[in-house]
MIZALUM-211894 format. One line per field, with one value per residue (C-alpha): x, y, z. Coordinates in Angstrom, 2 decimals, always signed. Layout:
BEGIN
x = (X_...)
y = (Y_...)
z = (Z_...)
This chain:
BEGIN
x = (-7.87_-10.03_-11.73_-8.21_-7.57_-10.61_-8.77_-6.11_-6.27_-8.08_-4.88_-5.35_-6.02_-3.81_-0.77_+2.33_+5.50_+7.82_+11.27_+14.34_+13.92_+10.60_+8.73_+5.22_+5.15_+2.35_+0.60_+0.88_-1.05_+1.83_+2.62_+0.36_-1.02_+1.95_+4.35_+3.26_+3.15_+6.84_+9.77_+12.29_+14.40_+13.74_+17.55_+17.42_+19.82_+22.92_+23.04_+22.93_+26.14_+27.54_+27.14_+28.42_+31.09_+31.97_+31.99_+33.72_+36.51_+36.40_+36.50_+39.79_+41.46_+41.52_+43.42_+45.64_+46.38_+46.38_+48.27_+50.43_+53.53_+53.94_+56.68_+58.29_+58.32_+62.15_+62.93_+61.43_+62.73_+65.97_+65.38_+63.36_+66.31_+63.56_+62.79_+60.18_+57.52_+57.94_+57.37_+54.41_+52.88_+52.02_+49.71_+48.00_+47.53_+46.17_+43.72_+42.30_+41.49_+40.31_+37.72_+36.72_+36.45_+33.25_+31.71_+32.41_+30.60_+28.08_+24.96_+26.05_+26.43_+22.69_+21.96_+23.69_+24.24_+27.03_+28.83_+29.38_+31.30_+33.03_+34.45_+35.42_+37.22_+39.24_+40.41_+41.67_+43.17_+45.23_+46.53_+47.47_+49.55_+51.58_+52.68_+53.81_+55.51_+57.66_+58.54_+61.54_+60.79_+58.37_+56.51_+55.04_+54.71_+52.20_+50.64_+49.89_+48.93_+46.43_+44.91_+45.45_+43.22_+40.27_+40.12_+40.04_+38.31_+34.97_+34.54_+33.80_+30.48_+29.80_+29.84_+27.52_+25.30_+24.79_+23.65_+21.68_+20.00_+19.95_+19.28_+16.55_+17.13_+16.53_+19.79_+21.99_+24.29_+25.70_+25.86_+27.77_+29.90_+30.78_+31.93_+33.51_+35.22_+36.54_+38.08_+39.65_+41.25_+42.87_+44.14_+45.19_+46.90_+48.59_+51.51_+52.42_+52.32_+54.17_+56.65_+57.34_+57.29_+59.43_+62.09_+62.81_+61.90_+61.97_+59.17_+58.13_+56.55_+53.72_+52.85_+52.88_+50.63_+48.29_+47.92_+47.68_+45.34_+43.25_+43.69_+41.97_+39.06_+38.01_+37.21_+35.78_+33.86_+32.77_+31.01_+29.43_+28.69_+25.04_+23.72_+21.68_+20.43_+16.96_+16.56_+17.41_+16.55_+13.79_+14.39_+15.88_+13.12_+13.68_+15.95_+19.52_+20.32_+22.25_+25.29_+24.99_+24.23_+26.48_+26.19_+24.01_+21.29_+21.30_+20.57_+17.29_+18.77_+17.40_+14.35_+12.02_+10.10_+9.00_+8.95_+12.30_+10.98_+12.43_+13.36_+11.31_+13.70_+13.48_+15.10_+18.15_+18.10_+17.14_+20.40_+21.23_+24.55_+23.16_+22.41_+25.95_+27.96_+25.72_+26.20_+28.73_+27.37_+23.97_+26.64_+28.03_+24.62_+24.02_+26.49_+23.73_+21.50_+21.07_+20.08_+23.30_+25.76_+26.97_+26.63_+29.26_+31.72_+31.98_+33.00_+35.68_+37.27_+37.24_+38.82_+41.16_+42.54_+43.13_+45.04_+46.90_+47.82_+48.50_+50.78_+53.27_+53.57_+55.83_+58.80_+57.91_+58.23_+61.77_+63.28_+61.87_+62.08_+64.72_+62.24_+62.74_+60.12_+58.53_+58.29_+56.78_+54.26_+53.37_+52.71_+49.82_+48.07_+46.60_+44.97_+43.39_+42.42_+40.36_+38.82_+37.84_+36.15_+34.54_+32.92_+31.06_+30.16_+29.00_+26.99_+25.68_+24.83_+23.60_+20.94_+20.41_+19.54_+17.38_+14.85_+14.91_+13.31_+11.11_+9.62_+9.00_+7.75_+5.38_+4.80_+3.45_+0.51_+2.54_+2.51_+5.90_+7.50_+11.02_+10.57_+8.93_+12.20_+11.16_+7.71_+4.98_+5.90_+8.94_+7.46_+8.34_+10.93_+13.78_+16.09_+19.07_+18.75_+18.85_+21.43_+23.35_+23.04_+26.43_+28.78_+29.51_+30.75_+33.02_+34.22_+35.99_+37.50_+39.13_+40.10_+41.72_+43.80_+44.60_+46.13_+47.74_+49.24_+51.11_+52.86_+54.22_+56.16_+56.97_+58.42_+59.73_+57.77_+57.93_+56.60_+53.99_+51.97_+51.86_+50.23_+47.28_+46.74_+46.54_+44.04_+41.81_+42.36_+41.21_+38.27_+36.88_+37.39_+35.47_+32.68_+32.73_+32.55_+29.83_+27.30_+27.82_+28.00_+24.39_+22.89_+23.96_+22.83_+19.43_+19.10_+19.65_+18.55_+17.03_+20.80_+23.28_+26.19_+26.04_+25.59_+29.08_+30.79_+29.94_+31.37_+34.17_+34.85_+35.11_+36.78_+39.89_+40.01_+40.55_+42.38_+44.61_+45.52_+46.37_+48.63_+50.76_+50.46_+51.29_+54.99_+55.85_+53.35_+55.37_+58.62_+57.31_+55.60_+56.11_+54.66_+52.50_+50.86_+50.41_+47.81_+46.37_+46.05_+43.87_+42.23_+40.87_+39.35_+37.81_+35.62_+34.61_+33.17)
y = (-21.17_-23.80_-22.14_-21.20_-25.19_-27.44_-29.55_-30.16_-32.65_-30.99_-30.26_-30.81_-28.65_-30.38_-27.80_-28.65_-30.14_-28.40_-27.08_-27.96_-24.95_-26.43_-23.76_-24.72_-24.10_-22.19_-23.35_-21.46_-21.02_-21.41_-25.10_-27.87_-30.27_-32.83_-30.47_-28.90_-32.61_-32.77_-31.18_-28.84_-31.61_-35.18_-35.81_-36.11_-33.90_-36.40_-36.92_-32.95_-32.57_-36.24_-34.06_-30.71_-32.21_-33.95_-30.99_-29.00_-31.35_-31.23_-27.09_-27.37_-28.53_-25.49_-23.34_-26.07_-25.81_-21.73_-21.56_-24.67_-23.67_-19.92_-20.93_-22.64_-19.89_-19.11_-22.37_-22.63_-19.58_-20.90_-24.48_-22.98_-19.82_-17.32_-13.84_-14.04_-11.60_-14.29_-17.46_-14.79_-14.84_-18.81_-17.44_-15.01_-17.83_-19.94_-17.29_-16.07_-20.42_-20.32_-17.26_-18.88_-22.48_-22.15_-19.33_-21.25_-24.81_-22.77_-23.71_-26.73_-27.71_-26.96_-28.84_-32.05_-32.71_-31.98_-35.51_-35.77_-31.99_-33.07_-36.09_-34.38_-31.45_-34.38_-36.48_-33.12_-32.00_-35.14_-35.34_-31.80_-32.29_-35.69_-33.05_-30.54_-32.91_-34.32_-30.52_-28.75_-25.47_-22.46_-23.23_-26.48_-24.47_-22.17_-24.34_-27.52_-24.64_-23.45_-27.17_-27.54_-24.65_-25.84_-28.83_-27.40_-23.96_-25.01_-27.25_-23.82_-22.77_-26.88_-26.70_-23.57_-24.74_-28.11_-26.04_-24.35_-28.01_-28.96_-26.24_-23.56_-19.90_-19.86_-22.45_-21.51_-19.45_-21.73_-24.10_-21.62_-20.97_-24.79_-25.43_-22.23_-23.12_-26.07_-23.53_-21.53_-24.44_-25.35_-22.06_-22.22_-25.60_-25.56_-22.96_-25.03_-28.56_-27.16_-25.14_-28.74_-30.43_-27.99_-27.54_-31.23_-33.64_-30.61_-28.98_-31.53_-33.50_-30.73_-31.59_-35.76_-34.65_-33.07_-35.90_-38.89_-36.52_-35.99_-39.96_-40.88_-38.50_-39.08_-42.86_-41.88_-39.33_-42.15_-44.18_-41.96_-38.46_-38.38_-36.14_-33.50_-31.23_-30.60_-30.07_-33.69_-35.37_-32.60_-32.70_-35.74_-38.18_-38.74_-41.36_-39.81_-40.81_-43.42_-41.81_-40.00_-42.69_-43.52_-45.75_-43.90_-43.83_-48.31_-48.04_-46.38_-44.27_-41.16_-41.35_-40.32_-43.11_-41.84_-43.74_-43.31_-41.93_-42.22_-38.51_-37.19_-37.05_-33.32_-33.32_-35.07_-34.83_-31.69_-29.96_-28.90_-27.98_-24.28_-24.20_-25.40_-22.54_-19.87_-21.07_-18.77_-16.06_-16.41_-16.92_-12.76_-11.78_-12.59_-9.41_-6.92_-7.81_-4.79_-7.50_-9.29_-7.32_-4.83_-8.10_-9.66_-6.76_-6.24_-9.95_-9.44_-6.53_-8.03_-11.07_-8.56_-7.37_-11.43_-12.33_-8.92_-9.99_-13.50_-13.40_-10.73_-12.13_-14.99_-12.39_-9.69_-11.69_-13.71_-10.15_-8.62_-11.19_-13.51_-16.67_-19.98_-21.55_-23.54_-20.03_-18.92_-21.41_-21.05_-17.43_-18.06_-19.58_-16.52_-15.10_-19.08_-19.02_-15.84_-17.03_-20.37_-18.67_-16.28_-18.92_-20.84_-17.24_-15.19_-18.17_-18.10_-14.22_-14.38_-16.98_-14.81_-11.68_-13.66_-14.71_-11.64_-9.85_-13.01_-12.61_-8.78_-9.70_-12.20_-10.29_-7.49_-9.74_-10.90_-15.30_-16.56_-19.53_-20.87_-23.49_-20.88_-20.44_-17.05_-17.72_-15.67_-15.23_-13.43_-10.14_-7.47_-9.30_-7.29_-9.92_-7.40_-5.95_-9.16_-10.65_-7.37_-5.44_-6.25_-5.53_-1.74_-2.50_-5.72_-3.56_-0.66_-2.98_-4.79_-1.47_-0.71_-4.14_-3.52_-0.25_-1.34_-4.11_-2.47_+0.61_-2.22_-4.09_-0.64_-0.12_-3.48_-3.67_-7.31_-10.00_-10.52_-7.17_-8.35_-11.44_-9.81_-7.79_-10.98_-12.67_-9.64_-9.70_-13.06_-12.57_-9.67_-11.16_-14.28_-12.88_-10.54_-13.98_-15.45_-12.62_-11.52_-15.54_-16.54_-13.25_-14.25_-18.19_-16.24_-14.45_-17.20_-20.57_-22.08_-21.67_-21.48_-22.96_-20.14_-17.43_-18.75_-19.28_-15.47_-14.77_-16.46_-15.18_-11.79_-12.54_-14.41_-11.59_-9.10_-11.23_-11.89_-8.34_-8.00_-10.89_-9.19_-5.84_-6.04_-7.12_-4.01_-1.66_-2.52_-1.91_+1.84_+3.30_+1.13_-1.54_+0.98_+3.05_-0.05_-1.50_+1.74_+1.37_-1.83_-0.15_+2.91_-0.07_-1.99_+1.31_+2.44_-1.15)
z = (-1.84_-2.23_-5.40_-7.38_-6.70_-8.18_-10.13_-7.08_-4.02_-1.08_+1.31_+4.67_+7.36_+9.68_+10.41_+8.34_+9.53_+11.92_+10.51_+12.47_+14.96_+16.09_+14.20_+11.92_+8.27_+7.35_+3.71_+0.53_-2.23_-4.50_-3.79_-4.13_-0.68_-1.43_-1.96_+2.04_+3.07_+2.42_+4.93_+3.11_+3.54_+4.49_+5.89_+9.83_+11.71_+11.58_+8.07_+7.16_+9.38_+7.68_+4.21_+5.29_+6.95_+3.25_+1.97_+4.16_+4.00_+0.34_+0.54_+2.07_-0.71_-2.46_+0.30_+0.31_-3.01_-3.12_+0.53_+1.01_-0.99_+0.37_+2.76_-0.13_-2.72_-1.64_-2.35_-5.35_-6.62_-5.91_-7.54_-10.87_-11.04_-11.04_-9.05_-6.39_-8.68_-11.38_-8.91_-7.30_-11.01_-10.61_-7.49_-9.57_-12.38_-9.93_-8.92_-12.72_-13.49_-9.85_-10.85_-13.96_-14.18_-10.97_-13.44_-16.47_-14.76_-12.62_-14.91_-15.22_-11.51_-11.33_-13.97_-13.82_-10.12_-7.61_-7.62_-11.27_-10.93_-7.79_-9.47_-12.12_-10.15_-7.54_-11.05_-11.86_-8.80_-8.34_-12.08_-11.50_-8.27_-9.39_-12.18_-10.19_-8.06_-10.81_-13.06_-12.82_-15.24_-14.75_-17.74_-16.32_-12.76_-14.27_-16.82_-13.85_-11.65_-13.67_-14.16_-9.82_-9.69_-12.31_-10.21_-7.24_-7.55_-8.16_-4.32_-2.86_-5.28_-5.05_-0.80_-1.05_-3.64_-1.20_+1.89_-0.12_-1.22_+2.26_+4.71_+4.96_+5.59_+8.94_+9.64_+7.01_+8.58_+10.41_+7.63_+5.40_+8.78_+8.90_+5.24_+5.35_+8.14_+6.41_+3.89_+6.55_+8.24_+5.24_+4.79_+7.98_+8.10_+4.47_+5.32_+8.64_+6.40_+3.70_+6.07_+7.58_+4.31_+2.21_+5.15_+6.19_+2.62_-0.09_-1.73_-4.23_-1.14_-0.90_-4.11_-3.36_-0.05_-1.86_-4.29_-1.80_+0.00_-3.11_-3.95_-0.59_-0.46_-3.43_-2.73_+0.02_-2.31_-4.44_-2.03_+0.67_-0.73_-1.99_-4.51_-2.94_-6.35_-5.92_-9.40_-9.68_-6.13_-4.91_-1.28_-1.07_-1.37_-4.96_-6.32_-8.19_-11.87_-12.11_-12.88_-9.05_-7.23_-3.75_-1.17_+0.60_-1.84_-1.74_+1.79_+3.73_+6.23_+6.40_+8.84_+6.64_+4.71_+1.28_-1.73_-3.89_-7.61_-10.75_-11.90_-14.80_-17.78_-17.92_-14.46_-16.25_-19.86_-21.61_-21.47_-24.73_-26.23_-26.36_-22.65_-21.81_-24.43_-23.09_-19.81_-19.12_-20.31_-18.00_-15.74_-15.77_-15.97_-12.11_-12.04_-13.85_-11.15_-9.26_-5.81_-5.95_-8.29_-5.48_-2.95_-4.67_-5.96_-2.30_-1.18_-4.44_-2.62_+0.81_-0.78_-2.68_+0.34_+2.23_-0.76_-0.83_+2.74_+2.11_-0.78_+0.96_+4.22_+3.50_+1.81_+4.61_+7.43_+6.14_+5.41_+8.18_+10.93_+9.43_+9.90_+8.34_+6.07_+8.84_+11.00_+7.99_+7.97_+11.78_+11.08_+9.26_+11.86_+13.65_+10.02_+10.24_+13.93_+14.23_+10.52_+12.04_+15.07_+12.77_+10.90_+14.09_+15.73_+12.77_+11.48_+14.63_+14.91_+10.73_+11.96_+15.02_+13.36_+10.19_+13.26_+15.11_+11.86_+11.04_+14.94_+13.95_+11.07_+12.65_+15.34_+12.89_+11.60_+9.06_+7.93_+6.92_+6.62_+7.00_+4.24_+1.76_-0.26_-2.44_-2.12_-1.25_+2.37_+1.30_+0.09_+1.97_+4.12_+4.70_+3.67_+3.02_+6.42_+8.22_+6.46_+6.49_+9.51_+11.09_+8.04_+9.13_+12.26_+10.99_+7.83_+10.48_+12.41_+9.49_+7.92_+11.58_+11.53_+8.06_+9.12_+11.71_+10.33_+7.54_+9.86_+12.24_+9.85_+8.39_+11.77_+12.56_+15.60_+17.59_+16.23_+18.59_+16.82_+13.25_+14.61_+16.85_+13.27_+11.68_+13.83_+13.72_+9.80_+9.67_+11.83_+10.32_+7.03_+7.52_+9.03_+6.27_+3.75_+5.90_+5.80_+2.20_+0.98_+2.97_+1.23_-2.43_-1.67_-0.35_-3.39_-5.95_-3.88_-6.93_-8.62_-6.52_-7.55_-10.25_-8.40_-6.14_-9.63_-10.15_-6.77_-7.07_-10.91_-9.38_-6.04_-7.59_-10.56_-7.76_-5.97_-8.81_-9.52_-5.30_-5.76_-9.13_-7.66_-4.28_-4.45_-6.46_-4.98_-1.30_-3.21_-4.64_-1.46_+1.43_+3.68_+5.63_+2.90_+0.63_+3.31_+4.04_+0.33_+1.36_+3.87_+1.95_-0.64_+2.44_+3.26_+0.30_+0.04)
């Protein structure tokens, strides 16, 4: 080692630091003696969960948006003089801007910096909703729900693409768990607010929620949110750009004294105008990559299969059950629930399993590293396996809740058995998310945020077509062979 690095500082022989499981890192010859002096990430335990919990919050605006005016699409039929398929069509516009905008700002999420982009998306996102609060025709529906959805599509790829910054493999389960689980209890809450708000002030008031909501974060946004890039701020210890700087970054705080440096202006300047057109093209290229093409067609047809749920329960359950909007909203909450618990436990089980194969692996003779993101202490780790190993199991148990689900409001069963479906739905679904989302972030941890956009391009494509198709595909052949229909799709994946 010492002979391939003449020109280089000696490094020490001292073991390097310990990751946040207590475990050394173990030198490589790729990265130089300061590099190894340096933790993956000089934030202390408390600030990490400060951040996710930021983001998480900020991930649950985009359920909110998708999820909070199901109970109201009756009314809002009613009020715009339109069929429910037609009002269902401002879902699956939401859903195509939802797929593309992430895709479409991917590169340049990596590029520039998470703040700027989150800024950007919340300015959006409350323009958007003081709109739809104040139309009256389906024109402006669709067109202000397409603009709700580029501003608050892309806070999903963004809350990946900061664990990612922040977290090394070994922990990042449970981080994806916990800003996931920010998205789930959005989706869970938003029917139940907008039941409330649509049945006793009118459904305009979701729309004035979500922008005071949106108004208020994003202040808080502003001054406490750091930027956490590495291309910009390494692993912390470097000082932002001026355009990202927060509170935060004024004051010392994070237990680890290094010197704040100046970025090098390649870290901030050389984007060209070529790199941002062709961005979205390097974008759908992720998909030709035989590691994380099939990865993410599957996560597009479990997500094809939530939203095919989703968008017909409000209409099934009011015919079938004769609820009112606020029973509507309540309904959802089971779907949320077993999502929610899905998110702490599988996180849990992901980060299980990745250090059951790392002890193998060290076990076997092998040296590798937590903090060696890609580097040579990968090779030969199963990373697939360890990230994947519990999918089979989850994936026949959501096909079985699937079936069930659709032959017991084919039957009219009692309430009570939709619901248990649900919860099991929601479960398997979200576990399904967390394994499948910590295996693309794996794959592409030095660009993350595009690899999500990709995710989420083909996720809310898919998702999309569920949300057009499934209204007439119940009408043609039923509630029980139309999520058999789902089913069948959820094993071939």
């Amino acid at each position: 080692m010492a002979e391939n690095q003449k020109s280089a500082p000696k490094p020490s022989l001292a073991p390097g630091p310990e990751d946040s499981k207590g475990q050394i890192q173990l030198s490589s010859g790729v990265q130089d003696a300061h590099e190894q002096a340096e933790p993956y990430c000089v934030y202390g335990r408390i600030t990490k969960a400060i951040i996710v919990l930021g983001v998480s919050i900020a991930g649950c605006f985009s359920p909110f948006a998708t999820n909070m005016y199901l109970p109201a699409l009756n009314e809002l039929a009613k009020d715009l003089h339109r069929s429910i398929p037609l009002i269902n069509l401002s879902m699956t516009t939401y859903l195509i801007f939802q797929g593309l905008t992430p895709a479409l700002l991917g590169p340049l999420m990596d590029r520039s910096g998470r703040r700027p982009i989150y800024i950007i998306c919340f300015v959006l996102y409350f323009a958007s909703n003081v709109g739809l609060a104040l139309q009256r025709s389906y024109g402006a529906l669709l067109g202000l729900r397409a603009m709700q959805s580029a501003g608050s599509s892309s806070t999903i790829s963004l809350a990946s693409a900061v664990v990612a910054d922040i977290a090394t493999r070994a922990e990042r389960g449970v981080y994806m768990g916990y800003t996931f689980a920010g998205f789930l209890a959005g989706q869970t809450l938003s029917p139940v607010l907008g039941g409330i708000l649509s049945n006793y002030l009118g459904w305009p008031w979701i729309f004035w929620f979500l922008a005071i909501f949106s108004a208020a974060f994003l202040l808080i946004l502003l001054l406490f949110l750091p930027e956490t890039s590495r291309l910009l701020v390494g692993n912390g210890s470097r000082r932002p750009p001026r355009y990202s700087l927060c509170l935060l970054d004024l004051v010392p705080c994070h237990g680890f004294h290094i010197e704040p440096r100046i970025p090098s202006a390649s870290a901030v300047d050389n984007i060209t105008l070529s790199q941002l057109v062709l961005g979205p093209w390097a974008s759908l290229q992720v998909l030709l990559d035989r590691r994380v093409g099939l990865v993410i067609l599957a996560n597009g047809v479990n997500f094809c299969g939530t939203v095919a749920v989703t968008t017909s329960q409000p209409s099934l359950f009011k015919e079938i059950y004769d609820l009112t909007d606020l029973q509507v909203g309540l309904c959802f909450l089971p779907f949320g629930i077993g999502g929610i618990l899905a998110s702490y436990a599988q996180g849990k089980l992901t980060d299980w399993n990745y250090r059951r194969h790392e002890r193998r692996r060290v076990g076997q003779g092998s040296s590798f590293a937590n903090s060696l993101e890609g580097g040579s202490g990968m090779a030969g780790f199963p990373l697939e396996r360890a990230r994947g190993e519990m999918l089979p199991p989850l994936a026949a148990m959501q096909c079985a809740a699937s079936i069930s689900y659709g032959w017991m409001l084919q039957h009219s069963v009692h309430l009570a058995g939709p619901l248990i479906a649900l919860f099991l739905l929601g479960y398997t679904a979200a576990a399904i998310i967390n394994c499948l989302n910590v295996l693309t972030i794996d794959l592409y941890s030095d660009r993350p945020a595009m690899a999500m956009g990709v995710t989420n391009l083909t996720r809310c494509l898919l998702g999309a077509g569920a949300s057009a198709a499934i209204g007439p595909l119940i009408e043609h052949i039923g509630r029980g062979v139309c999520n058999g229909d789902d089913s069948f799709f959820d094993r071939v994946r």
